[in-house]
N, C-alpha and C positions, 0 to 999 in steps of 0.2 A: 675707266674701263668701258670700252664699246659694249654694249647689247645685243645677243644676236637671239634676241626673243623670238620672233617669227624669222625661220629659215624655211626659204623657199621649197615648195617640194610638190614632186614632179613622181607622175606616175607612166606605170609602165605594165605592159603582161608578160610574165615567165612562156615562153610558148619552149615545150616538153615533148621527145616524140620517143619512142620505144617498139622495138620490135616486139612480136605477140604472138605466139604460137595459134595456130587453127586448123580445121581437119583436114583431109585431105582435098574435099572436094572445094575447101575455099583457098587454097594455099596458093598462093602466087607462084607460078614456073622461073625457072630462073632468068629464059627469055625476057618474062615481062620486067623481072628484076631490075636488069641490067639497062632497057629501055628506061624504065622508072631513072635510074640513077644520071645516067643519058641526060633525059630530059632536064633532070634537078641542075645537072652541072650548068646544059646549056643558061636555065632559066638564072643561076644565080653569076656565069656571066655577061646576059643579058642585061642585068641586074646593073651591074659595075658599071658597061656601057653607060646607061640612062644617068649613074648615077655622078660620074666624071661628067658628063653634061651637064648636069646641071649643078654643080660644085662651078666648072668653068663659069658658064653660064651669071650665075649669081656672084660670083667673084667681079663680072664685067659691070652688072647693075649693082654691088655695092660695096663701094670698097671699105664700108666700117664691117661688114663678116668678118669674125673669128674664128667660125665653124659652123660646118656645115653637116649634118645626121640624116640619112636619108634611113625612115622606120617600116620595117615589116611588119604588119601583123596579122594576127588569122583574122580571116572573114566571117563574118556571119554564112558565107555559103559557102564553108568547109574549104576554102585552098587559102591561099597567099597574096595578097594586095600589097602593091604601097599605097600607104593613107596617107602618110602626108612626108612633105618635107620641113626639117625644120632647121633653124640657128639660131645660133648664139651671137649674141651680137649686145657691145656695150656703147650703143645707145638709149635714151630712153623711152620714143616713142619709136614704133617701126613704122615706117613709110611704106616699105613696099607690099603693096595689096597682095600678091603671091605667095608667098614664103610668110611664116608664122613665125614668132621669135620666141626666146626668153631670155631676157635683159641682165646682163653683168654691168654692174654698176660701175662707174670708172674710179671710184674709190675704195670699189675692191683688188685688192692685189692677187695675182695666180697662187703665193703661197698661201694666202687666207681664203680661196677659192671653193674648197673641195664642200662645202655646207651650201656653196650659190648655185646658180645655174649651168654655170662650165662645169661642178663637179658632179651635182646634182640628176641630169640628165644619163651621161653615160653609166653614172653606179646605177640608178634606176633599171635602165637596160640591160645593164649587165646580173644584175643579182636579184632584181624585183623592186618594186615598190616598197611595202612590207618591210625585205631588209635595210634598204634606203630611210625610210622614217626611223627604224630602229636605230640607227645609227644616227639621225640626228637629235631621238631622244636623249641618248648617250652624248651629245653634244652639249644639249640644254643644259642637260644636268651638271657638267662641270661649269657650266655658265656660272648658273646659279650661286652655285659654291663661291667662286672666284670673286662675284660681285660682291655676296652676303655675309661668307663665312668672316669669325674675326682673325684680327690680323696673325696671331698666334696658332691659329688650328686654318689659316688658307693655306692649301697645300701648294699651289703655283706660285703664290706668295714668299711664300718661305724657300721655296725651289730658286725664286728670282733670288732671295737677298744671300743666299748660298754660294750659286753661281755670281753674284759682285762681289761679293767674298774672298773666293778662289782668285780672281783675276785683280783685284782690284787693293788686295790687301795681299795676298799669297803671290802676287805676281804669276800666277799660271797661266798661260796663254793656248790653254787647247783644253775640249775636254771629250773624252772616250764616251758612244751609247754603245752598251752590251748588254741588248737583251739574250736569257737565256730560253731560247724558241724561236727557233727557225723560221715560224710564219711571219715574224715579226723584222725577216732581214733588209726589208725595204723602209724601213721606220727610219732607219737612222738618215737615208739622202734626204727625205721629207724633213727630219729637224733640220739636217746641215741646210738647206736650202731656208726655210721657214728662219733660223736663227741669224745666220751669216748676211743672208739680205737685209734684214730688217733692224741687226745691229752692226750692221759692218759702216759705221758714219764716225766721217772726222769730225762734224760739228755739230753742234745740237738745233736743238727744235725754232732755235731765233738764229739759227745760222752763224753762230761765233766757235771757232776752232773749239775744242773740248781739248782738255789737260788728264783726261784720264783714260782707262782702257775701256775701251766701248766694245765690246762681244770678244770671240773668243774662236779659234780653230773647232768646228765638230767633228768627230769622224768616229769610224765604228763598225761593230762587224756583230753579228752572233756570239754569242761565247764559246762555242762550240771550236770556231775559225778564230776567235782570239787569242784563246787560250796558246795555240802553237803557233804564231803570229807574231804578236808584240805584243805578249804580257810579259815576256823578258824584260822589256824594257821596263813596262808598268813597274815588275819587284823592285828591278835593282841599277836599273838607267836612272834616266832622267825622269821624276814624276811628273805624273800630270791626275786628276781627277778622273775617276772612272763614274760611269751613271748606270748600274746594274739593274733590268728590268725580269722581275720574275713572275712568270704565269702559275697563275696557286693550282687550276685544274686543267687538266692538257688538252689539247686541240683533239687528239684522239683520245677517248674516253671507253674505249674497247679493252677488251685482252691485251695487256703489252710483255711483250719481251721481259722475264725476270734474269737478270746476270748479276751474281754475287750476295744473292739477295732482296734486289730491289731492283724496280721496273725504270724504264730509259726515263721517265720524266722525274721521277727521285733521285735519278743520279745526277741529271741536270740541278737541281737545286742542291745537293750537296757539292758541287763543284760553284756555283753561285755562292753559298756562304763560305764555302774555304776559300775563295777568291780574295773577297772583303775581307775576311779575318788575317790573309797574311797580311794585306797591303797597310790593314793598320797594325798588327801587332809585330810583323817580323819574325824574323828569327836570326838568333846568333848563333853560331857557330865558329869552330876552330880555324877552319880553313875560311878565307876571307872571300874565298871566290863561295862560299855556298852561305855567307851571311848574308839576311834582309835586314835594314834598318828598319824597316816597318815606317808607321807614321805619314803613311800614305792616301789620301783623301780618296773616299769612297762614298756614296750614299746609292739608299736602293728602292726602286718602285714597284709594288706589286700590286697586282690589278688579277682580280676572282676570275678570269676565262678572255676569250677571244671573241665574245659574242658582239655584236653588231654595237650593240649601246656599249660596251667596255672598249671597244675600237674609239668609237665615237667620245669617250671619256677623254682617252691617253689620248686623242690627238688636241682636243679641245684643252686639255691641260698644258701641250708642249705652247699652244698659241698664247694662252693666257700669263704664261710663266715666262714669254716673249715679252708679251706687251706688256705687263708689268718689267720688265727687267730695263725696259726703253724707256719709261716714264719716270723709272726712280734714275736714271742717269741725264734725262732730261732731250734723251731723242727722237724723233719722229721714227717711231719701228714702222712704218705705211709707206714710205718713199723708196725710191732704188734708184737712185741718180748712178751708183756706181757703176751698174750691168748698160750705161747706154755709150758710155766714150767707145767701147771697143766695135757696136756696133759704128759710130759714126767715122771712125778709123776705117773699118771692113769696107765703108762703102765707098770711100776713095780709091781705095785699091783694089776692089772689083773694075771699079771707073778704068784703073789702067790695064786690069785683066781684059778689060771688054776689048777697049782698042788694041793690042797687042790681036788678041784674035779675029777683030776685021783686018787690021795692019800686019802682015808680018813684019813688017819692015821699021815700025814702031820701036822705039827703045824706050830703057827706062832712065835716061840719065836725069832728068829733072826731077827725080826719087831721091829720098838720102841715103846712102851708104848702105845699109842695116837690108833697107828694104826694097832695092835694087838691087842687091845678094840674092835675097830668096826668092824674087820675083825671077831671075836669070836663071836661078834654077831648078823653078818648077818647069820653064817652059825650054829650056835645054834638055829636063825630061833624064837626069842623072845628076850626080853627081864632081 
């Protein structure tokens, strides 16, 4: 199990601004308003200007940039500076005296990204400092667990030998996240990406073809969107594993809507455990079009709130319950040889797109078949 004891971290300022009522004799006219607002737009496409230069710019002096951030912050004399520029870049020393860097390692991959510098930087900016370490405290901490806890009470652990399980003994070849919470709807591309790359290999770690099933189909929705969706299927198609995630205290913790009884976020967890309960228990009935056979594979995660370190838990858990799942199958989860043939395909046939558009007169016949078709008619421009 890799360590990610020190994760990089990168600070930033919250800058806040608010309207504020004042008397009459201070009160801004709505002339000066609209000048004010004038000015802002000018200043923040000025802004863009500067900032497309010098992205171009540094794009011509180095071609290892990944990214480029150009940072606003408030001055010490009350207005708006750029103080610096910076990038990302996955070299390890930076050359260029100009530009400031923070180094992505080349052994880190984009899916294992969001704890380094590429991820590190923009949540900084975007949500603070502050929340940024909270969330990688929340990181740590499922670290910890992962490496330390025993094998019987490791919750990634036990997650990984689940999921070889299903696939590997059950034959299932896909499996459902539904969490029940909305803020939560973007979690599921993060595993499919995070999972599918990192186990999608036909041969293992010494490079010899593998004989068994190496990952698995993700995919998934809110349960909200599932439920009327394809959980018809889930009952009474074809199964597959569902992976149900349930929030114990709700993201909004105010006043809620009571209907029937009980507030929207109880009624989400009572739809979460009748969920799981048919898909293992079924139900029989007379009419065979309204029978469940039940017996259908379920398991469920629940995590105490949404806060910055419980973010940081569930996703440090989805990586862990990766990398463990690669290592008892005996694969490199780090690699992604798959995602590059299609680029190096693409870039042939750019190659012929290019010349086609200096040549009109260019054809595609030394193309095969397939891709002489579609090349003829993108640029016929119909059908």
């Amino acid at each position: 199990m890799i360590q990610k004891d020190k994760r990089w971290i990168l600070s930033s300022q919250c800058i806040k601004s608010e309207f504020v009522k004042s008397n009459n004799k201070e009160r801004i006219n709505d002339n000066k308003a609209k000048l004010c607002l004038l000015f802002f737009t000018l200043f923040k496409a000025f802004i863009r200007v500067i900032y497309y230069y010098v992205v171009q710019y540094s794009v011509r002096l180095d071609k290892s940039k990944i990214g480029i951030l150009t940072v606003i912050v408030n001055s010490d004399r009350g207005g708006y500076e750029i103080d610096n520029i910076h990038k990302i870049t996955d070299i390890d020393n930076n050359t260029n005296y100009c530009i400031h860097g923070f180094n992505m390692f080349d052994f880190i991959g984009g899916r294992y990204s969001v704890t380094s510098a590429v991820g590190g930087l923009p949540l900084s900016l975007a949500f603070g400092f502050d929340t940024f370490h909270r969330f990688l405290k929340g990181c740590h901490k499922m670290d910890l667990h992962a490496l330390n806890a025993q094998e019987e009470k490791n919750i990634p652990l036990m997650a990984a030998l689940i999921s070889i399980w299903n696939s590997n003994f059950l034959d299932y070849t896909t499996l459902a996240i539904i969490p029940y919470c909305t803020a939560l709807s973007n979690l599921c591309p993060h595993v499919q990406q995070l999972y599918m790359e990192s186990l999608g290999k036909g041969v293992n770690a010494d490079g010899k073809v593998t004989n068994h099933i190496t990952g698995v189909i993700i995919f998934g929705e809110p349960g909200t969107n599932a439920q009327h969706s394809f959980f018809q299927l889930a009952h009474q198609g074809s199964p597959f594993p569902i992976e149900f995630i349930g929030v114990v205290n709700p993201v909004y913790n105010k006043a809620q809507a009571i209907s029937n009884g009980v507030s929207n976020h109880q009624e989400l967890w009572a739809n979460m455990i009748a969920q799981a309960m048919g898909l293992a228990k079924g139900k029989m009935d007379d009419n065979n079009a309204k029978c469940f056979s039940g017996n259908r594979p379920s398991s469920t995660l629940l995590i105490n709130d949404l806060t910055p370190e419980s973010i940081g838990m569930l996703l440090a858990f989805y990586e862990a319950r990766t990398v463990y799942e690669g290592f008892i199958l005996g694969l490199n989860p780090f690699d992604q040889f798959g995602v590059e043939l299609g680029k190096v395909l693409a870039g042939d046939i750019r190659d012929q797109i290019k010349r086609k558009n200096t040549d009109k007169t260019y054809n595609f016949n030394s193309l095969d078949t397939t891709t002489k078709f579609y090349l003829d008619i993108l640029f016929k421009g119909s059908l």
